[in-house]
C-alpha positions as CSV (number, residue, x, y, z in Angstrom):
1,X,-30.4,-15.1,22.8
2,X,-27.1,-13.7,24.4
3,X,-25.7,-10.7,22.7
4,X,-22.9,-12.4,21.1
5,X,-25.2,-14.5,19.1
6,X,-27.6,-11.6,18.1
7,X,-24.6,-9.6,17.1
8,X,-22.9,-12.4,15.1
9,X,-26.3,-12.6,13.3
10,X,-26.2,-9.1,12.7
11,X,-23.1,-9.3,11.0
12,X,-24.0,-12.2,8.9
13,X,-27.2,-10.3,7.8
14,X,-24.8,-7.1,7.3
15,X,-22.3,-9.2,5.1
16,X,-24.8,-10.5,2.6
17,X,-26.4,-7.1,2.2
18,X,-23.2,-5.5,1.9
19,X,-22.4,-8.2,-1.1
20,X,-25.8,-7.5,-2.4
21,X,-25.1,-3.7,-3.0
22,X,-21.5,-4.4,-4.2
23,X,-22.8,-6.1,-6.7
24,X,-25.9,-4.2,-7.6
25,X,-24.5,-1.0,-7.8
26,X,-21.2,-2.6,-9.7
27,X,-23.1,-3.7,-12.9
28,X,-25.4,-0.7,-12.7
29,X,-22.5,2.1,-12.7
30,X,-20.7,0.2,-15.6
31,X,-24.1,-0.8,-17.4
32,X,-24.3,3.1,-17.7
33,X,-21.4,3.9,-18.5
34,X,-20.9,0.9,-21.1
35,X,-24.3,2.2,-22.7
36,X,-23.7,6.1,-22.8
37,X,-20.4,5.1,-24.8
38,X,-21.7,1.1,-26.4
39,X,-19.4,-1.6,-26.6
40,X,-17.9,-0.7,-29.9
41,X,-17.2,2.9,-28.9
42,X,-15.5,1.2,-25.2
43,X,-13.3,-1.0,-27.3
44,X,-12.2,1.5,-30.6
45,X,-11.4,3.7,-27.3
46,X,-9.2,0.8,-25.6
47,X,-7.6,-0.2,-29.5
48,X,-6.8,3.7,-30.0
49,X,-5.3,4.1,-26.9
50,X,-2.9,1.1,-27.2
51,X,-0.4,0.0,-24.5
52,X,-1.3,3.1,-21.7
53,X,-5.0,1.8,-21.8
54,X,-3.7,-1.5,-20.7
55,X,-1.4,-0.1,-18.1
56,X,-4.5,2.4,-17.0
57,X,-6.8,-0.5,-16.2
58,X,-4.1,-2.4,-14.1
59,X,-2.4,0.9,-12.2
60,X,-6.6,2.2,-11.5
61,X,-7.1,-1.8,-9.8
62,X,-3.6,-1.7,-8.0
63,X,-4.6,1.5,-6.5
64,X,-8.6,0.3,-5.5
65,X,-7.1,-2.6,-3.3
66,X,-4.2,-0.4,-2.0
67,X,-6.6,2.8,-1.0
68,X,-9.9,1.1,0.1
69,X,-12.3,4.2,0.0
70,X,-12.0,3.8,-3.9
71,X,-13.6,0.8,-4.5
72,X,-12.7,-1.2,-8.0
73,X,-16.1,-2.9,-8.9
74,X,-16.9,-1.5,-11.9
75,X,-13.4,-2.1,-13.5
76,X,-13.6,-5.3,-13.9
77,X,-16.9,-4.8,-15.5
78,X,-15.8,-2.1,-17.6
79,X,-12.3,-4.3,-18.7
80,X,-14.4,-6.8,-20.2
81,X,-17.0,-4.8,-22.1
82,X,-13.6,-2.8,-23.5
83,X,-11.2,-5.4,-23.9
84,X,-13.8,-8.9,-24.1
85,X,-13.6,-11.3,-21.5
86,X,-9.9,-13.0,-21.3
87,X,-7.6,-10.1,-22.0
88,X,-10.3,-8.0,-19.8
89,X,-9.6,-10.8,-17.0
90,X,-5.6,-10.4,-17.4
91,X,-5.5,-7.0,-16.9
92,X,-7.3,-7.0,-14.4
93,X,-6.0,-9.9,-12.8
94,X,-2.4,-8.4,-12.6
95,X,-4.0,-4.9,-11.1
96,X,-5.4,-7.1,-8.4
97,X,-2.2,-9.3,-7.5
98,X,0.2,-6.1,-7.8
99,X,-2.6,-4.5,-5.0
100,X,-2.6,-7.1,-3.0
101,X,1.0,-8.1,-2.5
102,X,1.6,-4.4,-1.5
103,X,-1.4,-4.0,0.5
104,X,0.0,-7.5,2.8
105,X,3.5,-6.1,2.9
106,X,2.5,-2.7,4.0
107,X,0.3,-4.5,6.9
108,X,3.3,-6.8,7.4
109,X,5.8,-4.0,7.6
110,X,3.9,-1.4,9.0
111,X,1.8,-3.4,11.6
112,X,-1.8,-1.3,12.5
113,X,-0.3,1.7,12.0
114,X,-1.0,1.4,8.3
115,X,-4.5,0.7,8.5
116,X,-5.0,4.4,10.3
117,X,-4.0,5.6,6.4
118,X,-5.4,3.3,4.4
119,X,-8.7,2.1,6.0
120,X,-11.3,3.8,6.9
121,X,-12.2,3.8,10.8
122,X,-15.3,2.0,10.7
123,X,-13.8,-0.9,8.9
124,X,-10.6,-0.4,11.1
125,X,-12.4,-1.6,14.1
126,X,-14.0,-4.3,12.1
127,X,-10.4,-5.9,11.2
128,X,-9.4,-5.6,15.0
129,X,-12.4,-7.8,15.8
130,X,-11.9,-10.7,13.5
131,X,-8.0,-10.1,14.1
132,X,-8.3,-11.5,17.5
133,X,-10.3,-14.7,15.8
134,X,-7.7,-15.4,12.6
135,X,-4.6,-16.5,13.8
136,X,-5.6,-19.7,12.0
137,X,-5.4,-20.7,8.3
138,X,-8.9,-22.3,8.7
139,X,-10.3,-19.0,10.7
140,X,-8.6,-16.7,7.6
141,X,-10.3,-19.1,5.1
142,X,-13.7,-18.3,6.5
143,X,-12.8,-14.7,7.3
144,X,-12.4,-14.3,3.1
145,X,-15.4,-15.6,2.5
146,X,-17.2,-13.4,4.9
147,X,-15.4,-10.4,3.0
148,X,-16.1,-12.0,-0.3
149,X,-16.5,-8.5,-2.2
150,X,-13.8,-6.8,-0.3
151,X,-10.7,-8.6,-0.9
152,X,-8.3,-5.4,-0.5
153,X,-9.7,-5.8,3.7
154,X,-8.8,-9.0,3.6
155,X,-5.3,-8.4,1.9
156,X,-4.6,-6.1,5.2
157,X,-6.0,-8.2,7.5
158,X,-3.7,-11.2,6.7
159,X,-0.6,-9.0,6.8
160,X,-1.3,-8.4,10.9
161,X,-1.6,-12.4,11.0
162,X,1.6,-15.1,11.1
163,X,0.3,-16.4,7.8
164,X,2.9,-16.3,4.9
165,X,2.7,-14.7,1.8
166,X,1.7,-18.1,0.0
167,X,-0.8,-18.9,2.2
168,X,-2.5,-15.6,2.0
169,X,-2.1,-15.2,-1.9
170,X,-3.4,-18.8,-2.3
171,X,-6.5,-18.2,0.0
172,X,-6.7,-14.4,-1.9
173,X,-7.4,-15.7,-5.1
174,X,-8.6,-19.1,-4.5
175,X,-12.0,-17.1,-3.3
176,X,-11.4,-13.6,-5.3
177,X,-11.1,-15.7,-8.7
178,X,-14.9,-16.6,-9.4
179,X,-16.0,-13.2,-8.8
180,X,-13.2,-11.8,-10.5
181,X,-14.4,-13.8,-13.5
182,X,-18.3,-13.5,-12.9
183,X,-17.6,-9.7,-13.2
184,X,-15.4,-10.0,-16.2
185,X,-18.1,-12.0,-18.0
186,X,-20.8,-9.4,-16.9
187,X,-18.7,-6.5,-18.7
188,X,-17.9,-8.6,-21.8
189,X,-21.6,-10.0,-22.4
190,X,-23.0,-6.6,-19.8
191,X,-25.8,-5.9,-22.9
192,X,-27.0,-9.8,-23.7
193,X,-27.4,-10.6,-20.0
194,X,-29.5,-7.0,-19.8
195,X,-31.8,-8.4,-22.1
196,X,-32.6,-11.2,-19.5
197,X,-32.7,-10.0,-16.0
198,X,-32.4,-13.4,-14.5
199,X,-28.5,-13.8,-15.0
200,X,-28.5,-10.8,-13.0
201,X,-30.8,-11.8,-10.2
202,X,-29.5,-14.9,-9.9
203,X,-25.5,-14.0,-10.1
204,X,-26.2,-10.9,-7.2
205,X,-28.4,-14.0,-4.8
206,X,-25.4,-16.7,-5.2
207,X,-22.7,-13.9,-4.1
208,X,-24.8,-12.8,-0.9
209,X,-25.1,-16.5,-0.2
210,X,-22.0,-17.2,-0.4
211,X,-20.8,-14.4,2.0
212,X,-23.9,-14.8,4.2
213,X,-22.3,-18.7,4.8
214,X,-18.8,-17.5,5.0
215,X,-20.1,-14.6,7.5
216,X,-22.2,-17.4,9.8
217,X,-18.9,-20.2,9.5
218,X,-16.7,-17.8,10.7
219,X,-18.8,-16.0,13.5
220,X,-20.0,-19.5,14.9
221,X,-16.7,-20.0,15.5
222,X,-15.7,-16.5,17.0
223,X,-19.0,-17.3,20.0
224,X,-17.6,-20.8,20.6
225,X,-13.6,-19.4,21.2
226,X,-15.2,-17.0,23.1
């Protein structure tokens, strides 16, 4: 086995785990927090609060895709146990497409530069890897997967490519949107599906999949340009 090909696996193995714990510790750090406070207390909080709750929830997911160190999992969770499932999905849904747009226009404006500020190093030199591989709509299709849980990366990553805007926000949310609304429904129904582990389980393995496919698709390709 040449070293590309045991390195692509490692990365393929590294992607899935790296899902795996997104989403495991995810629903366990809004699981405590939604039980130390209970759904009724989470949403008499978000109905007292009004309008500034609402803008809280978007500005805190704008700013998770923008500075990636921060890391907006538990939001999502935490918007649907507070506000239920569709309005939870809204709000967050704007936080994530106001993120994105200025996370691709810094990258686009800025050029590398801007990942020195944002991003940390060890995902820096990450991005300049698959950057040499994803001047293709097909290689930045199978790039997203492969960063299936870490959309704002992605979101940087396509502003250093030619792809437009469209392009990018269409293969952004065509991939973020399931999770997006997996998590969602995990905050609203977070104390049901508790009661029955399997959701869980099963929900955390189809993620990891997902990115473990999206991880191997795109590296197979990386050995075979190289």
């Amino acid at each position: 086995m040449s070293s590309e090909q045991s390195q692509s696996i490692k990365s393929r193995y590294g992607a899935a785990i790296r899902n795996l714990l997104f989403v495991t510790l995810t629903i366990g750090m809004a699981y405590v927090v939604t039980v130390s406070i209970g759904i009724e207390g989470l949403r008499n909080l978000a109905a007292s609060i009004g309008i500034w709750g609402a803008f809280a929830v978007v500005l805190l997911k704008a700013t998770t895709i923008i500075v990636i160190p921060l890391g907006g999992g538990p939001i999502y969770v935490i918007a649907g146990a507070a506000y239920g499932f569709w309005k939870g999905l809204l709000l967050t849904a704007v936080g994530d497409t106001i993120g994105f747009t200025i996370a691709f226009y810094l990258s686009r404006f800025f050029g590398r530069s801007i990942l020195d500020f944002f991003v940390p190093i060890s995902q820096t030199q990450q991005l300049e890897r698959i950057l040499e591989k994803s001047s293709t709509i097909s290689a930045l299709l199978k790039a997203r997967i492969a960063f299936l849980s870490f959309p704002e990366l992605f979101a940087y990553l396509a502003g250093l490519t030619s792809v437009s805007f469209p392009i990018f926000f269409l293969i952004q949310w065509g991939i973020h949107a399931p999770l997006s609304v997996i998590l969602v429904f995990f905050g609203d129904a977070i104390l049901r599906l508790m009661e029955n582990p399997l959701y869980f389980i099963v929900g955390s393995v189809v993620i990891s999949l997902t990115a473990l496919i999206g991880g191997w698709w795109f590296h197979r390709d990386v050995i075979r340009e190289a």
